[in-house]
C-alpha positions as CSV (number, residue, x, y, z in Angstrom):
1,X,13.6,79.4,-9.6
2,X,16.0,77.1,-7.4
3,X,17.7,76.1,-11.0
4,X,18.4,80.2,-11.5
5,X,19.9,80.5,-8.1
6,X,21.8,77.6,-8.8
7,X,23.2,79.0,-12.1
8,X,24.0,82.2,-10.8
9,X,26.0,81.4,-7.9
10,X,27.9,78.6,-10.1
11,X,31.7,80.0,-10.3
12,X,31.9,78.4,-13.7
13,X,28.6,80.5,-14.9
14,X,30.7,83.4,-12.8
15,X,33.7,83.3,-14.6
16,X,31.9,82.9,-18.2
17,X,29.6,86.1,-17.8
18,X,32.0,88.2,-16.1
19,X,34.9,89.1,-18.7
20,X,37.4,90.2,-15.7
21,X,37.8,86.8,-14.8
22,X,38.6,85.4,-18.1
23,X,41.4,83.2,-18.4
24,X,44.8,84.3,-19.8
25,X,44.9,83.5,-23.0
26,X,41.7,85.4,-23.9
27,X,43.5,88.4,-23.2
28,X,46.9,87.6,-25.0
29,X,46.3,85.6,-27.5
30,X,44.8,88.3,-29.3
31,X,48.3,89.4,-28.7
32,X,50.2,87.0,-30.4
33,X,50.1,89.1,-34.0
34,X,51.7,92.0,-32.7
35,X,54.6,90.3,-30.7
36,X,55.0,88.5,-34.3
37,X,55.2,91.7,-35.8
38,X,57.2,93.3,-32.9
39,X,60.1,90.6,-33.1
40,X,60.4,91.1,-36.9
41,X,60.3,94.9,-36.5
42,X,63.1,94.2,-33.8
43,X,65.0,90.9,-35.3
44,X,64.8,89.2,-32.0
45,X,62.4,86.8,-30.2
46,X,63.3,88.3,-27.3
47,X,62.9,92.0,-28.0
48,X,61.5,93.0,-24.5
49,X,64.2,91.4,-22.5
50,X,66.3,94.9,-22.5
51,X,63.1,96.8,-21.1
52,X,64.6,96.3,-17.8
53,X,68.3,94.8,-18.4
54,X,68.7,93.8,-14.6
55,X,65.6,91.7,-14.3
56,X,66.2,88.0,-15.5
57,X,64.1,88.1,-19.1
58,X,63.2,91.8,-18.5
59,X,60.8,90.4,-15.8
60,X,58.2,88.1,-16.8
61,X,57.2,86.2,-14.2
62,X,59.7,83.7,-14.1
63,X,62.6,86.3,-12.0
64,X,63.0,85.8,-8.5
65,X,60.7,88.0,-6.6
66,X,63.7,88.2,-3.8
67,X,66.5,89.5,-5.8
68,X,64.2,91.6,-8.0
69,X,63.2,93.6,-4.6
70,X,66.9,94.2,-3.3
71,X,66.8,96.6,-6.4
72,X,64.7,98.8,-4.7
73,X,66.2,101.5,-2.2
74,X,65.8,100.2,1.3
75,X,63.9,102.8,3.0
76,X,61.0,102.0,0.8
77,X,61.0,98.2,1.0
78,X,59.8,96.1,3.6
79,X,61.8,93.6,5.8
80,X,62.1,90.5,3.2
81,X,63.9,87.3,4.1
82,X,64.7,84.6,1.4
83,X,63.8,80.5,2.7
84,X,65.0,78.2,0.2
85,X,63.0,75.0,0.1
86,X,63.7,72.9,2.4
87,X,65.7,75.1,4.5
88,X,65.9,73.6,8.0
89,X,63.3,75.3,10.2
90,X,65.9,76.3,12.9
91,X,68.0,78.9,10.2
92,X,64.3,80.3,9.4
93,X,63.6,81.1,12.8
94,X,67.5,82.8,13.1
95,X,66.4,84.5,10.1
96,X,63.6,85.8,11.4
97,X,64.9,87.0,15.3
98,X,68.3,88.6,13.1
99,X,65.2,90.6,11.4
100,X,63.0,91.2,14.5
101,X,60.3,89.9,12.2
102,X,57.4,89.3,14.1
103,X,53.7,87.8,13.0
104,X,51.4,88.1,11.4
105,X,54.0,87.9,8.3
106,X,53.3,87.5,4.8
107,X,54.6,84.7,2.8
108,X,54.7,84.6,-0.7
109,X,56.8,82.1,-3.5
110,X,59.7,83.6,-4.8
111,X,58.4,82.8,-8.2
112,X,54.9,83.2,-7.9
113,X,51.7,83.2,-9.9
114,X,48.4,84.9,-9.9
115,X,48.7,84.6,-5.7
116,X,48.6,81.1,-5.3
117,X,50.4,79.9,-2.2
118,X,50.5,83.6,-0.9
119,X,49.5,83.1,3.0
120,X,49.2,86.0,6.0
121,X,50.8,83.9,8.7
122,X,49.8,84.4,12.0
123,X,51.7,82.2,13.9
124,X,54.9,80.4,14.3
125,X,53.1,76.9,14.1
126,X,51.8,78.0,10.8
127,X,54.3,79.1,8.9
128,X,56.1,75.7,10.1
129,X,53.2,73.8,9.2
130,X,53.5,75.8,5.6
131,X,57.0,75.5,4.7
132,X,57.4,71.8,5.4
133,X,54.2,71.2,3.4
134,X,55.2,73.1,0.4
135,X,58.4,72.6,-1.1
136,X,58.8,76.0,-2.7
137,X,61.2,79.1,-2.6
138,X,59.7,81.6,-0.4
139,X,60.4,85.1,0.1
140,X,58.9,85.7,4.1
141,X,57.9,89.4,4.2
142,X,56.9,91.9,7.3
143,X,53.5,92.8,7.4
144,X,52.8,96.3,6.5
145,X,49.3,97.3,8.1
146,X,48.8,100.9,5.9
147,X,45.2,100.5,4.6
148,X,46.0,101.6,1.1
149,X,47.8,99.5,-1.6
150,X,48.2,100.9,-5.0
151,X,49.5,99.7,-8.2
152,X,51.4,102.2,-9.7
153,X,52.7,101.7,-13.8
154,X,55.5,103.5,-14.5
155,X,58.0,103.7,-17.5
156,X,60.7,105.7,-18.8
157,X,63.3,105.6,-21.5
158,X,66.7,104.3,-20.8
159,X,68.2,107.8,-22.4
160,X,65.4,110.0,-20.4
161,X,65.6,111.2,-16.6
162,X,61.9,111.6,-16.7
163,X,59.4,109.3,-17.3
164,X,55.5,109.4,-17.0
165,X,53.1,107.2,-15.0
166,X,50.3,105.7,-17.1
167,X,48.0,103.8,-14.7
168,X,47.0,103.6,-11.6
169,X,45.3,100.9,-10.0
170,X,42.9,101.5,-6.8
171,X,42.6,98.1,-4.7
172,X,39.6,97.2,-3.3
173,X,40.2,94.1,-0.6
174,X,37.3,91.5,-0.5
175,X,34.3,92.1,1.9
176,X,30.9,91.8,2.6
177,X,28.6,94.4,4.2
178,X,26.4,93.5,7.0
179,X,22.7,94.2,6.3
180,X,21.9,93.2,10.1
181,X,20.1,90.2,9.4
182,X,22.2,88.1,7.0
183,X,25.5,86.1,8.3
184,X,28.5,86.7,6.4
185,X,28.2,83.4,4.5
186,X,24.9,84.4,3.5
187,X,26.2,87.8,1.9
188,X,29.2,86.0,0.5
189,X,26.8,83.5,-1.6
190,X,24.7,86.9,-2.8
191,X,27.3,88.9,-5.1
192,X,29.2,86.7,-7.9
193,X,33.3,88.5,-6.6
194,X,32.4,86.7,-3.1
195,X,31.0,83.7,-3.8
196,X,33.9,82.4,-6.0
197,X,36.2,82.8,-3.0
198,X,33.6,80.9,-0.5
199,X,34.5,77.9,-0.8
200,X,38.7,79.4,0.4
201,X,37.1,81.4,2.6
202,X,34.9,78.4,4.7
203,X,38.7,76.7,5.4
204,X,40.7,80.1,5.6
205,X,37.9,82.3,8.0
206,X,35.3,79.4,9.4
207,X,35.5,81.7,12.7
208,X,33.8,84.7,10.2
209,X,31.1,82.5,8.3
210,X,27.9,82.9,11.3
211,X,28.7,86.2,12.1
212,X,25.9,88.4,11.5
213,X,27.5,92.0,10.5
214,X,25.5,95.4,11.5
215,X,23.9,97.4,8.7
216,X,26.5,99.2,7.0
217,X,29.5,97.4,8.7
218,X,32.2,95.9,6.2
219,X,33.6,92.5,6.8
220,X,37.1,92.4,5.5
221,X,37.5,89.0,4.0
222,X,41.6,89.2,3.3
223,X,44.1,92.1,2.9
224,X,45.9,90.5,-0.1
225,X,45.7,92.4,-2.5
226,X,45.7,90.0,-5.6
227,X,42.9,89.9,-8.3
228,X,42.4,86.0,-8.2
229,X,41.8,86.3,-4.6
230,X,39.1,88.3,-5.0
231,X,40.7,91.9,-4.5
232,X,38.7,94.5,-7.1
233,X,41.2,96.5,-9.5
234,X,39.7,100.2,-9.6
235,X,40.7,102.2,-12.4
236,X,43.0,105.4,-10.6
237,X,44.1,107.5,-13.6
238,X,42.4,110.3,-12.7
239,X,44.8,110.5,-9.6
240,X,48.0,111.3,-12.0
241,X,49.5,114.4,-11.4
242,X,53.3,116.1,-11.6
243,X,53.7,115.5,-8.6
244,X,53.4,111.7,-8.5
245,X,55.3,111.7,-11.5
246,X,57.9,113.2,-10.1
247,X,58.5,111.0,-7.0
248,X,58.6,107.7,-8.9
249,X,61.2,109.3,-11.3
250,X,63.4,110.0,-8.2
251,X,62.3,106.1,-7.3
252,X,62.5,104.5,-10.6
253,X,66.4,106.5,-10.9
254,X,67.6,104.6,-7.9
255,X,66.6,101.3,-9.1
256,X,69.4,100.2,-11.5
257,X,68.2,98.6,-15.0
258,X,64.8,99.5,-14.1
259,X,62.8,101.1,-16.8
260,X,59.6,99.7,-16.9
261,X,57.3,98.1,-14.8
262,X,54.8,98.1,-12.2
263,X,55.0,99.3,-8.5
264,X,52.6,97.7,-6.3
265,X,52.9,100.0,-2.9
266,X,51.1,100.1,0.8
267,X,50.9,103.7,2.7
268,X,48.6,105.4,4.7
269,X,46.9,107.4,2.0
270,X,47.2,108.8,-1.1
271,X,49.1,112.2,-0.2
272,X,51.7,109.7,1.4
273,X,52.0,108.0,-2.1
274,X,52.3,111.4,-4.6
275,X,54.8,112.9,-1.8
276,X,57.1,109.6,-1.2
277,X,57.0,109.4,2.1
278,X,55.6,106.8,4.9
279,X,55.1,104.1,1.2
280,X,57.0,100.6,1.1
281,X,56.8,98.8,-2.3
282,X,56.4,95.1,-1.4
283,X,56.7,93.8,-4.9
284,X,57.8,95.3,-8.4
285,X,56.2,93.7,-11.8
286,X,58.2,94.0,-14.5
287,X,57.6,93.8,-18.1
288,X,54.7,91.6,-17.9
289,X,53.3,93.9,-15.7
290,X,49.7,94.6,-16.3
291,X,48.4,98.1,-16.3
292,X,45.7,96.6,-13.8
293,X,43.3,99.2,-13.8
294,X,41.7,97.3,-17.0
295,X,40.2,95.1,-14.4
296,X,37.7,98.0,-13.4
297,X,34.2,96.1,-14.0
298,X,32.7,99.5,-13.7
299,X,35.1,101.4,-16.4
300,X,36.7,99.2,-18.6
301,X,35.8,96.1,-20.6
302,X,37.2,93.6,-22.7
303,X,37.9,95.3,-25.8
304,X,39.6,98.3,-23.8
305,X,41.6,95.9,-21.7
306,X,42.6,94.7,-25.4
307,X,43.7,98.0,-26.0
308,X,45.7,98.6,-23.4
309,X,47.7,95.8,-23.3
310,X,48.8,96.4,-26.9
311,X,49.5,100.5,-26.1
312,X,51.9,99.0,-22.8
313,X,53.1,95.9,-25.1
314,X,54.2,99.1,-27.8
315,X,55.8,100.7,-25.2
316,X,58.1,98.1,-24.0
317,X,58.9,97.2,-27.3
318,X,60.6,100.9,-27.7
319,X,62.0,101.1,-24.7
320,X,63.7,97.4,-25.2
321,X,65.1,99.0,-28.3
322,X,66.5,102.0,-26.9
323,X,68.0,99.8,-24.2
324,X,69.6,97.9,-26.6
325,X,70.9,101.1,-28.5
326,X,72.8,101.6,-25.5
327,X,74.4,98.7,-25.1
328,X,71.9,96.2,-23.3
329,X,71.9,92.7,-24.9
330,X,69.0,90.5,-25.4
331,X,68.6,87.3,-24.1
332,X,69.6,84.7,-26.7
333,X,66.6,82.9,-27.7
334,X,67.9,79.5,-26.8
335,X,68.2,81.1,-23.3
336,X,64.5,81.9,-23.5
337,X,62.8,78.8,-24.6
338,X,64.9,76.8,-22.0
339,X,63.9,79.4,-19.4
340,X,59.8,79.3,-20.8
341,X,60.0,75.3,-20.4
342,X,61.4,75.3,-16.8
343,X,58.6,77.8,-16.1
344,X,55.9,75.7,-17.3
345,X,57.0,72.8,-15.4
346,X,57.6,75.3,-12.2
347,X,53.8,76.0,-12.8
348,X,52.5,72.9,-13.4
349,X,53.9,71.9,-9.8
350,X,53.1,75.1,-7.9
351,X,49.1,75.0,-9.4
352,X,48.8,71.1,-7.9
353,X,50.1,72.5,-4.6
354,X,47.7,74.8,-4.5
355,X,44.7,72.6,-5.9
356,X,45.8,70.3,-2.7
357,X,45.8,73.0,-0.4
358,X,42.2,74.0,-2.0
């Protein structure tokens, strides 16, 4: 039964019988029909652009992480500092004593992309190392050490004061529990989530691999808390209430332009999060924002995930057009399609960094 083994533990055979870790397109490309319909319904390509009119495209993934987080009120976002590639490493570390930023940091691109090239950096060496090896816009970010990171979806309309939360996403962090018998690389190779980040994990935590973890004992594997890096998405709705309504209406009303998109927060626990207080938002997704709680493995699948990314898609179509009722003007398309190719070559560059640093 070597062959099974084999088979089972093979991240291709992984990624085909586990629909979570589909590729991209096989969740919007059943898409494509209604964002044909949606830009006839509105007369423009570029109908979602006014969802959030001070986020470059309405925030698709190509706005700058940076600018998009001085939005947000400062007592709710971390220390951030912007390093433009190849900022002399001198003006990085001035940067980083004017902040009293002190490691571990996090640091992410300013553009980013399903996580790739986001690093918790320990030390100075490293993050020296990182930024002269990767010639990238980074965003360097204090680490925040609450245990619990949520993704919280939020809209509202541009002619409303209140809006309404419609999914929460619970984040599980990678990790392994001990059996007392079986090393950690043992238990990584046994589940499907942790063997497809073995291979990372061998470079990134070779001090971890021989440990042998006591029954019961979880072995955190990483504390970022990105899907592709092996984080589960746990569906949260059940956690809405008036209450945490309420306190990302007073957030969402200080954040000019702002009226879709997804929060993703760190704070000590859940009562923190629904009252406002002790949280730090250390990014905000805009309209391409997924409601991530379809990534449950448990609660969703497929054809639900299908279904709510049409419902959201709907959503920001209205909203755009509100938007645009009051006085918000879409992006010309020529602006879009010039923007789209840049991003593609952006990508193309930033996924062969990370297949070198693989």
């Amino acid at each position: 039964m070597n062959w099974w083994y084999q088979l089972k533990t093979n991240p291709r055979w992984i990624r085909i019988v586990n629909w979570e870790f589909w590729p991209t397109f096989m969740f919007y490309g059943p898409m494509v029909p209604l964002f044909c319909w949606m830009a006839m319904r509105y007369r423009t390509l570029c109908f979602f652009t006014t969802a959030n009119p001070k986020i470059f495209t309405g925030g698709t993934g190509m706005e700058s992480k940076y600018q998009t987080l001085l939005l947000v009120p400062p007592e709710y976002r971390p220390i951030t500092i912007y390093v433009p590639s190849g900022q002399d490493y001198a003006e990085v570390q001035a940067k980083l004593k004017k902040e009293d930023l002190a490691f571990p940091i996090i640091l992410k691109p300013d553009v980013g992309y399903r996580g790739l090239l986001v690093h918790l950096v320990k030390t100075e060496a490293e993050l020296k190392e990182l930024l002269s090896t990767y010639q990238v816009n980074f965003i360097i970010q204090e680490y925040i050490p609450y245990p619990e990171e949520f993704g919280i979806l939020y809209y509202r309309y541009p002619n409303q004061k209140r809006g309404q939360v419609s999914s929460i996403t619970l984040k599980d962090f990678l990790h392994v529990t001990g059996d007392g018998s079986a090393s950690v690389q043992e238990l990584m190779l046994r589940k499907s989530r942790t063997s497809l980040q073995f291979e990372r994990m061998v470079d990134e935590r070779a001090e971890l691999m021989n440990k042998v973890p006591a029954p019961g004992e979880k072995v955190y594997l990483g504390k970022i808390g990105n899907h592709s890096r092996g984080t589960t998405f746990l569906n949260g709705n059940h956690l809405i209430d008036q209450q945490l309504i309420e306190t990302f209406d007073k957030i969402s009303s200080q954040i000019d332009g702002f009226f879709y998109g997804r929060f993703d927060v760190k704070c000590p626990n859940f009562e923190a999060l629904k009252a406002g207080k002790d949280i730090k938002i250390i990014e905000i997704n805009g309209i391409l924002a997924e409601p991530a709680h379809i990534y449950d493995p448990k609660k969703s699948n497929y054809w639900k995930a299908l279904r709510d990314i049409a419902k959201h898609w709907l959503l920001i179509g209205r909203i755009g057009a509100k938007s645009h009722q009051m006085g918000a003007q879409y992006l010309p398309a020529r602006s879009l399609i010039q923007a789209i190719s840049n991003h593609l070559v952006y990508l193309k560059d930033i996924k062969a960094m990370a297949k070198k640093q693989a």
